[in-house]
C-alpha positions in Angstrom: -52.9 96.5 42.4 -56.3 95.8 41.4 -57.0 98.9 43.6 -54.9 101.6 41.4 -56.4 99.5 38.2 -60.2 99.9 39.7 -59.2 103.9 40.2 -57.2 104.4 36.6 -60.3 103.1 35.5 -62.6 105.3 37.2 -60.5 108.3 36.2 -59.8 107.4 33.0 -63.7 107.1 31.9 -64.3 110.4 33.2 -61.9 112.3 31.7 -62.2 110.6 27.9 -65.9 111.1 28.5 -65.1 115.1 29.3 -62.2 115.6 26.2 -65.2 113.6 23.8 -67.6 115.9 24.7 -65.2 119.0 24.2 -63.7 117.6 21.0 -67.4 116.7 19.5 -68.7 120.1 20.5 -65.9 121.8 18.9 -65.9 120.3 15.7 -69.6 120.4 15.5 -69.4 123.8 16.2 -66.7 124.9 13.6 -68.6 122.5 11.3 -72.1 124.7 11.3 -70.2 127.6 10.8 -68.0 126.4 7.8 -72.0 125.0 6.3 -73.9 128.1 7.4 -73.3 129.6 4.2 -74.3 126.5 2.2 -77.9 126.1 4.3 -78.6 129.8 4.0 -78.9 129.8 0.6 -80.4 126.8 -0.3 -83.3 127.8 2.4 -82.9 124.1 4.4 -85.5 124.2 7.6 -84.2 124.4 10.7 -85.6 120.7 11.2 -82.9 119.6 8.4 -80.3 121.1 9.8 -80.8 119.7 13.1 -81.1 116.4 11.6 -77.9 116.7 9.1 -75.9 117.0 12.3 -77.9 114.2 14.6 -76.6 111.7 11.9 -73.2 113.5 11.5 -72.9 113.0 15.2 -71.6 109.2 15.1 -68.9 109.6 12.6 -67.5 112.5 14.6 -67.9 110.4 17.6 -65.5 107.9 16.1 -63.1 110.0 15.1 -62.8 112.2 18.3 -62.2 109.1 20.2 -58.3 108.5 19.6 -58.0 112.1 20.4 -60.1 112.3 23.5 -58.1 108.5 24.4 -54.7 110.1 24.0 -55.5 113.6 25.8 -57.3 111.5 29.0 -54.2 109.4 29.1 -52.0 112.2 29.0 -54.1 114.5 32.1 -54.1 111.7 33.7 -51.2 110.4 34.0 -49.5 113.9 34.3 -52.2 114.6 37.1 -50.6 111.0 39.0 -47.2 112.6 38.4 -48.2 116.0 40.3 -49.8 114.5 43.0 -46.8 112.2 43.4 -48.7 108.8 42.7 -46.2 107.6 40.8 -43.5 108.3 42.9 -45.2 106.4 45.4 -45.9 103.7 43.2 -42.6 103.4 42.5 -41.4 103.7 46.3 -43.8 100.5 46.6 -42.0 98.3 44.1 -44.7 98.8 41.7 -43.3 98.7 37.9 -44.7 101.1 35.7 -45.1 98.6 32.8 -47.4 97.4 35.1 -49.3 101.2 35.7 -49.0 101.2 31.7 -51.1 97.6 31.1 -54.4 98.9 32.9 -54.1 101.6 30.1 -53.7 99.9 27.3 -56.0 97.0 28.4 -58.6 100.3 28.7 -57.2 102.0 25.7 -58.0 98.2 23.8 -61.7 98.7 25.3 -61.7 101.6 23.4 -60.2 100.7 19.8 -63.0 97.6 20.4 -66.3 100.2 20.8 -64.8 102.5 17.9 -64.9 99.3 15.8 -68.6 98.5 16.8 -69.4 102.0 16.2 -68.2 102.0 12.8 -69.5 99.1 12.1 -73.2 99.0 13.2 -74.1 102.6 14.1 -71.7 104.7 11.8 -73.0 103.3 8.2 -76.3 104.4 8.6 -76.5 107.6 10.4 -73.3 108.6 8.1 -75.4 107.6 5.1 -78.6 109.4 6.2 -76.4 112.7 6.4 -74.9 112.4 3.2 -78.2 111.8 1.5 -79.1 115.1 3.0 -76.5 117.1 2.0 -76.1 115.7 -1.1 -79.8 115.8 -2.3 -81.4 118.5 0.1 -78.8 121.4 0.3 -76.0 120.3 -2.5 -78.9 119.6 -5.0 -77.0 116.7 -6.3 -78.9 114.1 -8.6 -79.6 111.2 -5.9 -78.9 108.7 -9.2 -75.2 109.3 -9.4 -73.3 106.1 -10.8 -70.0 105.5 -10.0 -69.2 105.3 -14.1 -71.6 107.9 -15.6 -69.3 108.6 -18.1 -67.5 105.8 -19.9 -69.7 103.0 -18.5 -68.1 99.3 -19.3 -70.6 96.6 -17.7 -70.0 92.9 -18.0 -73.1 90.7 -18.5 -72.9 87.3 -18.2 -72.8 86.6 -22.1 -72.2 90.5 -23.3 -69.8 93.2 -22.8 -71.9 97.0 -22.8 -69.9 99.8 -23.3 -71.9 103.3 -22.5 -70.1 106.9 -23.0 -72.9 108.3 -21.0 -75.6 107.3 -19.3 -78.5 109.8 -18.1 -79.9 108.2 -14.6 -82.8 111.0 -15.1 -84.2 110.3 -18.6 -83.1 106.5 -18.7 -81.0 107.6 -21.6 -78.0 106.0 -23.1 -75.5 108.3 -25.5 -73.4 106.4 -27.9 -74.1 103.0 -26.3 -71.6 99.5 -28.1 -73.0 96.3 -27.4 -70.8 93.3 -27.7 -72.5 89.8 -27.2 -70.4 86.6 -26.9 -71.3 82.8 -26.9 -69.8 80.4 -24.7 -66.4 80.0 -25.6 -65.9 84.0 -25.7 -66.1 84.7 -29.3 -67.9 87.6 -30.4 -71.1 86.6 -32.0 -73.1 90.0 -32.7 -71.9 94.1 -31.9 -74.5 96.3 -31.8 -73.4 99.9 -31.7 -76.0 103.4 -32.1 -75.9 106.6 -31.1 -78.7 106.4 -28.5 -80.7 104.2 -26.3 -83.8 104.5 -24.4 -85.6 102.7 -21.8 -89.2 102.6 -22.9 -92.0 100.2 -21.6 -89.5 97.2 -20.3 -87.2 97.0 -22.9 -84.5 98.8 -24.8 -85.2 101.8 -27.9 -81.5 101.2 -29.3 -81.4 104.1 -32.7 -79.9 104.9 -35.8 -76.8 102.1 -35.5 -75.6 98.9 -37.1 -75.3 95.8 -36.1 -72.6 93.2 -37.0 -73.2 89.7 -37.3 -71.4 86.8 -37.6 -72.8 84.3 -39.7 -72.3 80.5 -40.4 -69.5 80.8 -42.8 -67.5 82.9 -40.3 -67.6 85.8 -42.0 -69.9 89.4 -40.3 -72.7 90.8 -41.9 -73.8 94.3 -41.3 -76.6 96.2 -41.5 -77.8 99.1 -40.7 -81.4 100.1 -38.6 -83.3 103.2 -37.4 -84.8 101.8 -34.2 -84.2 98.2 -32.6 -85.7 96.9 -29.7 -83.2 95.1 -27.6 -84.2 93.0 -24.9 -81.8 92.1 -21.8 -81.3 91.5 -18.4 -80.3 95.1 -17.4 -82.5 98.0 -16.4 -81.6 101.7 -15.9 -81.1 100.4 -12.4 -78.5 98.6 -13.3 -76.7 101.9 -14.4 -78.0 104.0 -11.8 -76.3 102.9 -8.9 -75.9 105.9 -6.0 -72.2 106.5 -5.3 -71.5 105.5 -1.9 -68.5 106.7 0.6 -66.5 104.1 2.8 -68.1 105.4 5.9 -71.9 104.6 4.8 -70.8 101.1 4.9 -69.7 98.1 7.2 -66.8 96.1 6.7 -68.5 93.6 4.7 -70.6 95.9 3.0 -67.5 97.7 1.8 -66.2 94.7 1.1 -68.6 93.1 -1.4 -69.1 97.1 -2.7 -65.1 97.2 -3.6 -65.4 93.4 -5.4 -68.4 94.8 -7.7 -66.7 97.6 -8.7 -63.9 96.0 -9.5 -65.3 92.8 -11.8 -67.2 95.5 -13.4 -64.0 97.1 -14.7 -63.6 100.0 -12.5 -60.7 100.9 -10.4 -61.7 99.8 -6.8 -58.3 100.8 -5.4 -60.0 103.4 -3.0 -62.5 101.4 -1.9 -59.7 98.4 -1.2 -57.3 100.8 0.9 -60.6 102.9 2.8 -61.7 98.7 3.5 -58.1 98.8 5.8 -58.0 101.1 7.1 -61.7 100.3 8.9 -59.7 98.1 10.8 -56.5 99.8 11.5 -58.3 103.3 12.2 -60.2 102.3 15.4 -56.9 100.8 16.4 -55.3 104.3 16.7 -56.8 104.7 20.4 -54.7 101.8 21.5 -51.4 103.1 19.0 -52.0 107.2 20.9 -52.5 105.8 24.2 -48.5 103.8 24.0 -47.5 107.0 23.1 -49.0 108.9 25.4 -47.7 107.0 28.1 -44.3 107.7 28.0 -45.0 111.3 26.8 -47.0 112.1 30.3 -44.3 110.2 32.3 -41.2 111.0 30.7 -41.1 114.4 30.4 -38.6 116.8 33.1 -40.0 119.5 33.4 -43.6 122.1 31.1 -45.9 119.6 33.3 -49.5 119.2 31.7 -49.4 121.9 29.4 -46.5 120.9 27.8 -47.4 117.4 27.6 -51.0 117.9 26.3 -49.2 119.9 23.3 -47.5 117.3 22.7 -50.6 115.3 22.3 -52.3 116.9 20.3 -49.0 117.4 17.8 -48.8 113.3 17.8 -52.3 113.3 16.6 -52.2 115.9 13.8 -48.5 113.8 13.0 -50.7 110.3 13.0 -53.0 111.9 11.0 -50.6 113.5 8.3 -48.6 109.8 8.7 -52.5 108.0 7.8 -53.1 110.6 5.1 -49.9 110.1 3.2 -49.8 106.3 4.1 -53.3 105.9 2.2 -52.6 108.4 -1.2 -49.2 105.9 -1.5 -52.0 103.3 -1.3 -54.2 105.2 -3.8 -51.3 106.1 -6.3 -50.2 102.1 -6.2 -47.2 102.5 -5.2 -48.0 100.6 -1.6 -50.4 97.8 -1.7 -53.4 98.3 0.5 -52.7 96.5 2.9 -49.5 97.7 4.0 -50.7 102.1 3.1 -53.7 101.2 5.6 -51.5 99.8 8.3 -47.8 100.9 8.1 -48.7 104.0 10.2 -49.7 101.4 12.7 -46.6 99.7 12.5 -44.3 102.5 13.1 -45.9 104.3 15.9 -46.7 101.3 18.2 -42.9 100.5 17.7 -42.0 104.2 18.5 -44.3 103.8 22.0 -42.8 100.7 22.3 -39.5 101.8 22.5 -40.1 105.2 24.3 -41.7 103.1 27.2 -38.9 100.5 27.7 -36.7 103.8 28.2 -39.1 105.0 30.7 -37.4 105.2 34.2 -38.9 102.4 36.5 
């Protein structure tokens, strides 16, 4: 037995090695053609280019690999079949739960290095060729925050509440400052119709302030310019949206629990932190249905099964994209919208395999 696992093996790494290659070449291929267009006319050197897609490389990488798992499990298997490998196996007394285990034990390899991909190599390259689309061919203002308009911050003593904030001219619009004392009542609103950030501090103009004052009552008075001084900078508002796959686990993490104590909804960030677990688990979820799709089927051979392939993995996909806007819309908790697909399709392999013929 530890023969056939030593050759599965063997034959397994070199066809996922082949279908990667062919998947990644593919999609790199469509993708320059789809961005030809967009690097044309924004006169990007050849250099960029080449660079856009180096760091582009690793997040296609991990998201060809289910594929590639699922079609090398598939030729290979059905390749077995041809030859009549199986039929010997089975002649032999060998159970083909038992073919199935070295696969899935390889398959688990796989889901693991996906995982460490995305986790230590994908962040930074996928961050690198963002910032180059974004700021060298998109022209986007590298200073986007992820509240521009309608900022609500919480200080530690002091609630700001910004309509817009310019990350370019350091300029508030329309800015309400609400300052509390320890017990949480309101002890001074400040409220203009423009800040700006001039030599450390704060150019708060034309507002009013309300103050409350020893008898309980608030006072309020008017002012031209007033120079506030506090904690926050413009880098405080000027934080650069990021995407899920520019960070790690942890990262994302501790970027999804800012957003939301600062008041934002951090729903997408919580489902996209999920599914960076469940995702490089669909390798292992493909390859049990693969499995009995290669040995199972009668009669179409190869082709027939590799079609089927690839139709599981546009149905995963559609199952992981509708899985996550339930998760997005609230209507499924995180949790569950990140790994329900999971769920269903390991229990569908599952259950196809204990059906298989032995």
């Amino acid at each position: 037995m530890k023969v056939l696992q030593k050759k599965i093996y063997k034959e397994f790494i070199w066809l996922f090695i082949l279908c990667l290659f062919v998947f990644i070449s593919l999609f790199l291929l469509i993708d320059f053609v789809q961005k030809l267009d967009n690097f044309v006319e924004t006169g990007v050197s050849k250099a960029t280019i080449v660079s856009y897609f180096f760091y582009k490389t690793p997040h296609i990488i991990v998201q060809m690999i289910p594929v590639a798992t699922l079609i090398a499990v598939i030729v290979l298997l059905s390749i077995m079949r041809k030859n009549n490998e199986v039929m010997a196996m089975k002649a032999c007394g060998i159970d083909i739960l038992k073919l199935s285990l070295a696969i899935i034990i390889i398959s688990l390899a796989v889901s693991i290095i996906s995982f460490l991909l995305s986790e230590l190599i994908v962040p930074y390259a996928s961050s690198k060729s963002n910032q180059i689309w974004d700021i060298e061919v998109d022209k986007q203002d590298p200073t986007r925050f992820y509240g521009s308009h309608q900022i609500w911050y919480k200080a530690p003593n002091a609630i700001y509440w910004i309509r817009h904030f310019d990350g370019v001219t350091n300029t508030m619009q329309n800015p309400v400052f609400y300052f509390f004392d320890r017990h949480f009542h309101m002890v001074k609103r400040i409220e203009a119709k423009r800040g700006v950030w001039q030599n450390g501090v704060w150019k708060i103009e034309n507002g009013i302030i309300q103050e409350l004052q020893e008898d309980g009552d608030y006072k309020l008075t008017s002012f031209v310019e007033l120079f506030l001084e506090v904690a926050e900078t413009p880098d405080t508002f000027t934080r650069q949206i990021k995407e899920p796959e520019d960070m790690s686990y942890q990262q994302l993490k501790k970027y999804a629990e800012t957003v939301g104590n600062e008041g934002y909804d951090n729903t997408t960030y919580l489902v996209d932190l999920n599914l960076k677990l469940s995702f490089p688990l669909i390798s292992l979820v493909l390859s049990i249905l693969g499995i009995p799709v290669a040995l199972g089927l009668r009669s179409g051979g190869m082709p027939l099964a590799v079609s089927i392939g690839v139709g599981l993995c546009f149905l995963y996909m559609l199952a992981v994209g509708f899985s996550r806007s339930l998760g997005l819309s609230g209507i499924l908790p995180p949790l569950l919208s990140a790994w329900i697909p999971n769920l269903l399709f390991i229990l569908t392999g599952i259950h196809m395999m204990m059906r298989l013929e032995r």
